[in-house]
C-alpha positions as CSV (number, residue, x, y, z in Angstrom):
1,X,-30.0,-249.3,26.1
2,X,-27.0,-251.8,26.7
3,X,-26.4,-253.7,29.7
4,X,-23.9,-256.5,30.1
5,X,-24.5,-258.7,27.0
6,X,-28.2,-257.2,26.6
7,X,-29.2,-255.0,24.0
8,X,-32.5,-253.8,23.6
9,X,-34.2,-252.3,20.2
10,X,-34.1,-248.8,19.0
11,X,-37.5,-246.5,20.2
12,X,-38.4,-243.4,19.5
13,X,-40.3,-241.2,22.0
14,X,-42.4,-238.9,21.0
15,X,-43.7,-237.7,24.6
16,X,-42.2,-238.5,28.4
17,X,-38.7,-239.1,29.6
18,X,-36.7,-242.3,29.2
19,X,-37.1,-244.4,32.1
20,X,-33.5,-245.7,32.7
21,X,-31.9,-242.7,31.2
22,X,-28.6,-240.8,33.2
23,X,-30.6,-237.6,32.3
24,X,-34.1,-239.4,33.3
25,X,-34.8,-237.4,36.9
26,X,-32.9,-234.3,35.8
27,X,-35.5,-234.0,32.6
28,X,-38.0,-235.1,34.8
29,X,-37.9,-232.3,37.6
30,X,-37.5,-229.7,34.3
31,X,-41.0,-231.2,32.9
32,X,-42.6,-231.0,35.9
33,X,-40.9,-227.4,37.6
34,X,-44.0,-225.5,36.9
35,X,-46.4,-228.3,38.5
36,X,-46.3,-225.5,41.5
37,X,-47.6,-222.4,39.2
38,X,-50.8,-224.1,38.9
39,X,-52.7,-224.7,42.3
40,X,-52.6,-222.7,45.7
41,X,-50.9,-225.8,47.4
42,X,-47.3,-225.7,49.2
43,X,-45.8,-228.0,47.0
44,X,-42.8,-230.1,47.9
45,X,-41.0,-232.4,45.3
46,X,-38.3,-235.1,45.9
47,X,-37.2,-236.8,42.8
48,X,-40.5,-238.4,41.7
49,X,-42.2,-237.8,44.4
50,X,-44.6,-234.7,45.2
51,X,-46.8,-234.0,48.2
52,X,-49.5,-230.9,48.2
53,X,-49.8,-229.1,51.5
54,X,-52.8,-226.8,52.5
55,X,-54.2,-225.7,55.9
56,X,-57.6,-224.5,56.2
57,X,-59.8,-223.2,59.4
58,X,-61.7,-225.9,59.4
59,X,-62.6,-229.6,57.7
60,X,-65.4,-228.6,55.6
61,X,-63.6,-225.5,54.3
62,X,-60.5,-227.4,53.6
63,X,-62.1,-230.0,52.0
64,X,-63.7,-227.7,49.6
65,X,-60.6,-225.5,49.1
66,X,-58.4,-229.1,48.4
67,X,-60.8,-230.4,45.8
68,X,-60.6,-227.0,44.0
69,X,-57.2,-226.9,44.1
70,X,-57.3,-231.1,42.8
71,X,-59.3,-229.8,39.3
72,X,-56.2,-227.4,38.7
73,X,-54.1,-230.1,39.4
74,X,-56.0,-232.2,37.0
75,X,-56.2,-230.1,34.6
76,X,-52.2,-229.5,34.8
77,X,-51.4,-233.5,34.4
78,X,-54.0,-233.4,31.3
79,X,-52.1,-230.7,29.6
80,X,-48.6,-232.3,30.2
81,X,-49.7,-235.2,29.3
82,X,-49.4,-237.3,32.9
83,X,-51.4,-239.3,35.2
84,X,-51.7,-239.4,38.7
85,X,-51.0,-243.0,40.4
86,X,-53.8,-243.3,42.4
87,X,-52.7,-246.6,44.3
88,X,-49.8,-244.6,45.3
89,X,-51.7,-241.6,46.1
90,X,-52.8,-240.7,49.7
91,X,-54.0,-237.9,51.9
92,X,-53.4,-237.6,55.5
93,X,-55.2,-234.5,57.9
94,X,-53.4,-233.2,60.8
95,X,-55.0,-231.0,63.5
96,X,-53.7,-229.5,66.8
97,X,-53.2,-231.9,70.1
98,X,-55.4,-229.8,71.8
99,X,-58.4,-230.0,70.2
100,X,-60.3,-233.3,70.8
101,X,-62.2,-233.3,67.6
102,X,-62.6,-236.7,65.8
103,X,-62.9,-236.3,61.9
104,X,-65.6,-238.7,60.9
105,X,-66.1,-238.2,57.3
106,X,-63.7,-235.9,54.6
107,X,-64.0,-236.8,51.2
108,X,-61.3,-235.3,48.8
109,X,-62.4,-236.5,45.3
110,X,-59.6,-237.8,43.2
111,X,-59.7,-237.6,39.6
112,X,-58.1,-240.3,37.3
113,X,-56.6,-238.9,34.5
């Protein structure tokens, strides 16, 4: 890569995407297209950004369906050969104005890679 008087040294890659590159998030949304195929999740992606969706009937039963749905997703970043930024990595639970319930407690179990 050249910029302005900088050069830096030749690298070959035998895995990822060049960060820096023209082609960098175009590559990058290619690698990662079938990311969907592998879980039951609504899936929406935005550049390098992805957020899983899911609704459920209750918080138990979500919870349990979600952390399924996590081991696929798991298994998919192990097999591409990616990790999951956990410091970047949240979850938030919605649930109708109308109902007054407070969730104590849901544990979604996030698996470093």
């Amino acid at each position: 890569m050249t910029t302005h008087t900088c050069k830096s040294d030749k690298e070959y890659l035998t895995c990822g995407i060049p960060q820096g590159s023209v082609l960098g998030l175009t590559l990058f949304l290619i690698y990662i297209n079938d990311l969907p195929d592998c879980h039951a999740m609504q899936t929406l992606l935005f550049a390098d950004d992805t957020a899983l969706l899911m609704s459920g009937p209750n918080t138990l039963d979500l919870q349990n369906t979600i952390n399924d749905e996590l081991q696929n997703v798991h298994k998919w970043l192990m097999q591409n050969k990616l990790t999951l930024n956990l410091n970047k990595t949240n979850y938030l639970l919605f649930h109708p104005a109308k109902e007054k319930k407070v969730i104590i407690f849901c544990e979604i179990l996030m698996v470093t890679c």
